[in-house]
N, C-alpha and C positions, 0 to 999 in steps of 0.2 A: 519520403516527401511529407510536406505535412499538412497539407489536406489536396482532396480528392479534385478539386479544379485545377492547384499546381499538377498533380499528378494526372489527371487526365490530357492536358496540355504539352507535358514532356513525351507522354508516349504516343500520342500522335505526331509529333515530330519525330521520333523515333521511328517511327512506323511509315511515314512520308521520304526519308531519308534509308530505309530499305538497312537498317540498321541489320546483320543476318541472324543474328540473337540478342533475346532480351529478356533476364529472367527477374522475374516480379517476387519479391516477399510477400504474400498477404496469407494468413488464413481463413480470407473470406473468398471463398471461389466463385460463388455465384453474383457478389460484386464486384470482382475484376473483367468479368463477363459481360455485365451487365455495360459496362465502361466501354467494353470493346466493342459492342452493339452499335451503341453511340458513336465512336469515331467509326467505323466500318460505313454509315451511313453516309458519314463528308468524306468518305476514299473513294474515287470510282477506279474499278480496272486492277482492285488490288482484294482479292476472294480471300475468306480469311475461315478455316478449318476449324475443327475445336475436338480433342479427344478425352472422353470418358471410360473408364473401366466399363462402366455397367450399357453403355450405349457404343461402345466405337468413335468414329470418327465421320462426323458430320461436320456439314454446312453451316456456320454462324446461323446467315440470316434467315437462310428457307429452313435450317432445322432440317436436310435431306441427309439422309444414312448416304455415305460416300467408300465406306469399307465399315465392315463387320466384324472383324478383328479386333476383340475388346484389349488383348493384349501391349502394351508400348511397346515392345518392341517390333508388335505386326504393325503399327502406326509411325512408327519411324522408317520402316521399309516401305510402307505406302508414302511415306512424304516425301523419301528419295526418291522414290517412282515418278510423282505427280511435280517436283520440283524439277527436277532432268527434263520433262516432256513441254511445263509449263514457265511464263513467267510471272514474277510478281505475286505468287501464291505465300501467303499465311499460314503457317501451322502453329496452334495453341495444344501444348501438353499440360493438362491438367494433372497428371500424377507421374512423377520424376524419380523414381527410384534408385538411389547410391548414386545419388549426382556430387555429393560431399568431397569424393575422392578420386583419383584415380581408378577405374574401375571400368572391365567394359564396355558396362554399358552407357558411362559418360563419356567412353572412346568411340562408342558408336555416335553419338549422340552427336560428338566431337565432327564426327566426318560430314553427316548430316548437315550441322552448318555450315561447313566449308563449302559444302556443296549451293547450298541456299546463298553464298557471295558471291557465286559464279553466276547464278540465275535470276538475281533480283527478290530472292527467297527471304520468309523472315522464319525465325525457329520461337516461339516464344515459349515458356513454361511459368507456370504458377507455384510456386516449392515457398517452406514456410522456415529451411531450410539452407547454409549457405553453398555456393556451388565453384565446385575443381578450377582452381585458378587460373589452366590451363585454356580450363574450357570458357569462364568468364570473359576471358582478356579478348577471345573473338566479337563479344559485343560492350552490351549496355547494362545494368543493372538500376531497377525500379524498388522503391517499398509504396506498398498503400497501407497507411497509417489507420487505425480505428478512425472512425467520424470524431471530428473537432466538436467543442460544445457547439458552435454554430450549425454545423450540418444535424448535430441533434437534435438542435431545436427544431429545424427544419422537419426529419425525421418525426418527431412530436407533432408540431404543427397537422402533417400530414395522415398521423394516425387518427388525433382525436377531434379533426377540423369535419370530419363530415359527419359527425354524431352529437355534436352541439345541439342539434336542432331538435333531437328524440331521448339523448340523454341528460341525466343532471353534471354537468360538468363545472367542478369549482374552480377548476386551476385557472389562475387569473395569467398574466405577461412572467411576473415576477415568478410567480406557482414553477411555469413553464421552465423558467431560465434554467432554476435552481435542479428542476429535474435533468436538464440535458448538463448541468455539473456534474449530476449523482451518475447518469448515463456512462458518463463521459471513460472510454476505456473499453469497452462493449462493442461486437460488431453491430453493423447495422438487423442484419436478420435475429438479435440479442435482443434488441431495444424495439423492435418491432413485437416480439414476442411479450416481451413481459408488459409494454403499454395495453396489447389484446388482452393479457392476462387482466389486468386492470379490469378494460371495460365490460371483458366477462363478468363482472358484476352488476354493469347495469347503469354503474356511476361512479366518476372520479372525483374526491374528494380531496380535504389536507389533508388529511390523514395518510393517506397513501403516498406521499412522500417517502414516508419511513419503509412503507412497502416495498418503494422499489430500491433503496441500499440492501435491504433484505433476500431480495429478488438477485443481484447484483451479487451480491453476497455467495448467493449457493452456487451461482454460474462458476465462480474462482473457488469454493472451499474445496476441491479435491488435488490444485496446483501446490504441487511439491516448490518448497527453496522460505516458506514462511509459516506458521503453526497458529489455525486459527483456535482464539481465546474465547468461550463460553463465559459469557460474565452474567454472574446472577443477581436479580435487582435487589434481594435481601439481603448481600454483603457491600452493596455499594453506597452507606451513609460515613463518611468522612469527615471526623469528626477537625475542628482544626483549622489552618492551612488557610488562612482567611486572606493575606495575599494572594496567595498562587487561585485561589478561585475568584478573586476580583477580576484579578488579569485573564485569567479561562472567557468569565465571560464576558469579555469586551472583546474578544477575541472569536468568540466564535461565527459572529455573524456573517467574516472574514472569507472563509475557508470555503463555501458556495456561494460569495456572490460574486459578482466578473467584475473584475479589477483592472480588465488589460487597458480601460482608457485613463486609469491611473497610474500604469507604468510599474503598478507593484503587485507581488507575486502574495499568495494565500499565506498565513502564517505554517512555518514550517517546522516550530515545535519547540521545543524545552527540553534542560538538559535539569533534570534531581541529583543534586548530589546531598552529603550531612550524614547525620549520624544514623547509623544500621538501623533497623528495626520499626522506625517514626512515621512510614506510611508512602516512599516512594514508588513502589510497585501497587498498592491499592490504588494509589490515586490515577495513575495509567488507567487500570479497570474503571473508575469512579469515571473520568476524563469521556472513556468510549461509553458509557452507560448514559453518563449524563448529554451528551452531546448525539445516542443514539446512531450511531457508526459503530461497524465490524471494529473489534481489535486482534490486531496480527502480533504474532512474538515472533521476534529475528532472533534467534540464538550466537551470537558471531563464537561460541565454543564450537558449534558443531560446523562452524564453514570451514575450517582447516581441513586439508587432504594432504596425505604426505606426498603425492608429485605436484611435479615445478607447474604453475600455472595452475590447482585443482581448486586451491582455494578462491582466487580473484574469481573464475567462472563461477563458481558457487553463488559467491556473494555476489555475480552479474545480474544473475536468475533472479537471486531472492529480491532483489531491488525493483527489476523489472516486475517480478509479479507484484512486489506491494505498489506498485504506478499501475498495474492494471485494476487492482481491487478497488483503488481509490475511488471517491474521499474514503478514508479510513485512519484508523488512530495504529501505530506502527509502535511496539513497545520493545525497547530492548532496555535489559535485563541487566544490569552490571556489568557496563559496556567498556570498561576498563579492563576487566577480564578476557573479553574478546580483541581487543585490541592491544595486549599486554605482548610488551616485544618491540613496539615499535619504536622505543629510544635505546635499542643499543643491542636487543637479544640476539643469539646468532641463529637464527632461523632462514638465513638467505636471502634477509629483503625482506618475507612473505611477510609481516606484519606491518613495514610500511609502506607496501605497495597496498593493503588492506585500507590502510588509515588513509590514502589517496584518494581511492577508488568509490569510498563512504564519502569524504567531505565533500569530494567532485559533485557527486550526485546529490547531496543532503544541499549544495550553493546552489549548481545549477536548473536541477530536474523542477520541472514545474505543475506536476500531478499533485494531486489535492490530500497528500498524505502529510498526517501529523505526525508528531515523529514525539515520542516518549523516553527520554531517555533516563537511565538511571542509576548512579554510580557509587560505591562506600568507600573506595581507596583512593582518593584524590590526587594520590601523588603517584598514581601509574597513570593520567589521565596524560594522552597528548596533548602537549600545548597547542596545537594546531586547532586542537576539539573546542578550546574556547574563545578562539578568537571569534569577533563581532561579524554577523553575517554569516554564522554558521546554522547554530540555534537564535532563536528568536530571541529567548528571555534562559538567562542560569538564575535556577532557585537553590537555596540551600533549605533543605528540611531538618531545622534544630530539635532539641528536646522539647515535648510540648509545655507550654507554660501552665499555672494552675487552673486558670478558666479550660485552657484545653483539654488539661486531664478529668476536667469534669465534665468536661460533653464527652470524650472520649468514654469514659467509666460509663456514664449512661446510656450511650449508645449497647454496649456491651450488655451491661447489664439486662435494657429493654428488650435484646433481641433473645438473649437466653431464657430470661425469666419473663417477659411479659410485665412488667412490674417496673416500681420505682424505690429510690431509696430516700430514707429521711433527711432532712437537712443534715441533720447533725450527724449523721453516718457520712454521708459524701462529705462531708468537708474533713472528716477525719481520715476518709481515705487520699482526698484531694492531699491533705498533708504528708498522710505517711508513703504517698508515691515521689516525692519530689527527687528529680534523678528519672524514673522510670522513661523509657522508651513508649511508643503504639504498643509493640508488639508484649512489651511487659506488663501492661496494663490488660492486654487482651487475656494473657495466661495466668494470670491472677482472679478474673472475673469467670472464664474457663473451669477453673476448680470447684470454686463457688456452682456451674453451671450443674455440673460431673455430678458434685453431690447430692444435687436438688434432683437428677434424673435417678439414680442410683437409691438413692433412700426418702425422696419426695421431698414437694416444695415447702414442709413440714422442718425439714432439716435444716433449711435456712436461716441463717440468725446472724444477728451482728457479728456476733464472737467469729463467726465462721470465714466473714471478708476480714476481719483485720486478720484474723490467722491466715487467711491467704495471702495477701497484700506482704506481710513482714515477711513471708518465707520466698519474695522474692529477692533476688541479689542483680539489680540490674547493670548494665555495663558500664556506667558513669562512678558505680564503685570499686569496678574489681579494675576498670582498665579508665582510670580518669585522664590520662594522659593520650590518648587516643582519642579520646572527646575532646580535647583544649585542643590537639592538632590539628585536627576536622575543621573544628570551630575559626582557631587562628585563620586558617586559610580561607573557610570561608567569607571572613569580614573584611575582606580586602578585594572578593571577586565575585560574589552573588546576593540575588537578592534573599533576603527572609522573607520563606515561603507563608510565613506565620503572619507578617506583616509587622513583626515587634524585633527588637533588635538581637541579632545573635548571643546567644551565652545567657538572655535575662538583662533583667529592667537594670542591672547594678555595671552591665558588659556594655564597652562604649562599640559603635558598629560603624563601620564610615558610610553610609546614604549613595552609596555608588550610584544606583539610579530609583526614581521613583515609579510605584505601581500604581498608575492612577484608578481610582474608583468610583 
């Protein structure tokens, strides 16, 4: 269901209609309870049970011990008991063990309700869990969803609404919203938590915005199917790329604010492609640093499983967990690799039921994950990957031009050495890189770094960077023909991430579309 007033409203009709089982997806137990509380109050004449491991089975609303029997299978023999004797009786199983399959104690389970359609009995269970199809087909099946940003706010409202008066509280309506965005994904006892965490200090401020993606953050970093990225603020200056960061931030303000009475969904990310080496996977890192969101790596190499069906479920997980993390910046890695297969390899399908099962989710899903993507072999890319309405915006990340390679150089430089270079050094090196990649330019300054640690920043000298610099051999020399085919195909189907035209000032590029700034 997708939020908790639809779903409160089905299962009391469910519950009115004597439905003999009804098993619920949530795992929040102590809020599907809570829901039951509530309609149990508008039932009359229909007693409604509740079993725990660590308590038995008690009475909803008096909370009276009714059997002592922590075990489910002693409480499933109490509710054949109490159903046979009674009518209209309730039972809530809280813990459902090997309900999955044929097994039996879903054969018990099984007879139990049948017995509950005889006597006006309901069998309910809370499992997080799907349940024996068997056994299913005798009722109804429910999900409660995590709280919608609405119910969050609500949640919000209600946490930090009665300490207005003794605390300092900054968060303004807007403050608010943006938090039950961040929320968003979280059970309710999650978000109640880490708001007290908050006010445990005395006072909520902006600042604490970022706290609670942080907060949000640790609650998912142990969930297997996504690999959380450690990004450090001393590697995330970017030199470059002055389109692709125009467009970033006209974009960002997107991604937590509520769009639903605009009818259009959060931006849902960018696809890198261009030449190896120029800063497509930094700038993923740079993207979640600057914008202050987790970033996730999807590996799509490691979702393959050699049985039929191992990999789609893989990559089901990993998708769902990055909609649970969200907002979050989601980076996959040379996604061409992972998807490679799907115009023609004989692998069974599995790759393009793979490349399905992504765009499905990357068009439809509407969780607050940005999506990174980033690719050097263009011509293994599905065509399906680029159609309109996939990704937001496709960049091409070309060779840097010479102003680039000079903030690039300096970047490098400053952060190795602390220091600056002469004019007439950088312009010399600004020349003698033309061709060079990012990453050629980083292992040329690299050398330069080695030697100044190794024999001291005494050993540093002119002579030293142009000997580094010439004894690189970057790939626009050894494989120029690989760059012109990069190139070619870029100028026909992305934008320049650079904001200047692919190939250089001399290379005609067609204006596909513009990045406004």
């Amino acid at each position: 269901m997708s939020d908790t007033k639809e779903f409160r409203n089905t299962l009391t009709r469910y519950l009115k209609a004597r439905v003999p089982f009804i098993s619920i997806r949530s795992p929040e137990r102590s809020r599907v309870l809570d829901i039951l509380r509530e309609i149990t109050k508008s039932l009359s004449n229909a007693p409604v049970y509740v079993h725990t491991l660590s308590q038995g089975t008690k009475e909803l609303m008096s909370n009276r011990v009714t059997n002592e029997d922590r075990s489910v299978v002693g409480a499933l023999d109490h509710a054949n008991q109490q159903i046979s004797q009674r009518q209209n009786l309730t039972f809530v199983l809280t813990e459902s063990p090997d309900c999955e399959d044929d097994t039996p104690f879903a054969r018990q389970l099984q007879d139990t309700v049948m017995l509950a359609a005889e006597h006006g009995g309901v069998v309910v269970i809370i499992t997080t869990k799907p349940v024996w199809s068997q056994l299913q087909r005798l009722g109804m099946s429910l999900t409660l969803s995590a709280p919608t940003e609405d119910e969050m706010l609500e949640i919000i409202h209600e946490q930090i609404g009665a300490y207005r008066a003794d605390y300092r509280i900054e968060w303004d309506d807007a403050d608010e919203r943006e938090a039950a965005a961040i929320l968003a994904g979280v059970s309710r006892i999650e978000a109640e938590n880490i708001v007290a965490t908050l006010l445990a200090n005395g006072s909520i401020v902006k600042d604490d915005l970022a706290e609670l993606t942080q907060a949000k953050d640790r609650i998912f970093s142990d969930i297997s199917g996504i690999e959380r990225v450690q990004v450090r603020a001393s590697e995330m200056n970017v030199g470059g790329l002055g389109g692709l960061k125009a467009w970033l931030d006209k974009e960002r303000p997107l991604l937590t604010a509520d769009l639903r009475e605009r009818g259009i969904r959060p931006p849902r990310g960018v696809l890198l492609v261009g030449v190896p080496g120029c800063g497509k996977s930094l700038s993923a890192k740079a993207i979640a640093y600057n914008w202050k969101l987790p970033l996730y790596r999807l590996d799509l190499s490691t979702i393959h499983g050699q049985y039929l069906g191992q990999s789609e479920g893989r990559l089901k997980d990993a998708l769902i967990t990055a909609d649970h993390v969200a907002p979050c910046v989601l980076w996959i890695d040379e996604i061409e690799k992972g998807l490679a297969g799907a115009q023609g390899a004989g692998d069974g399908g599995t790759s393009t039921r793979l490349v399905g099962q992504f765009l499905y989710w990357l068009q439809e899903a509407r969780s607050r994950v940005f999506v990174v993507a980033t690719a050097n072999d263009v011509s293994r890319l599905p065509p399906e990957l680029l159609r309109r309405g996939r990704f937001d915006e496709l960049f091409f990340v070309d060779l840097p031009s010479p102003d680039e390679r000079r903030e690039i150089i300096g970047i490098y430089v400053n952060r190795g050495l602390r220091s600056e270079l002469s004019a007439t050094l950088m312009n010399e090196l600004v020349e003698a890189s033309e061709g060079f990649a990012g990453s050629d330019l980083e292992s040329a300054v690299r050398e330069v770094v080695k030697e100044a640690f190794l024999s001291g920043d005494s050993a540093v000298s002119d002579d030293l960077f142009r000997r580094s610099f010439h004894n690189v051999v970057p790939l626009s020399k050894t494989s120029p023909e690989q760059i012109e085919s990069i190139r070619a195909w870029g100028r026909d189907r992305a934008v320049p991430a650079s904001g200047q035209p692919i190939g250089g000032q001399g290379m005609q590029s067609r204006a596909r579309r513009v990045v406004l700034t």
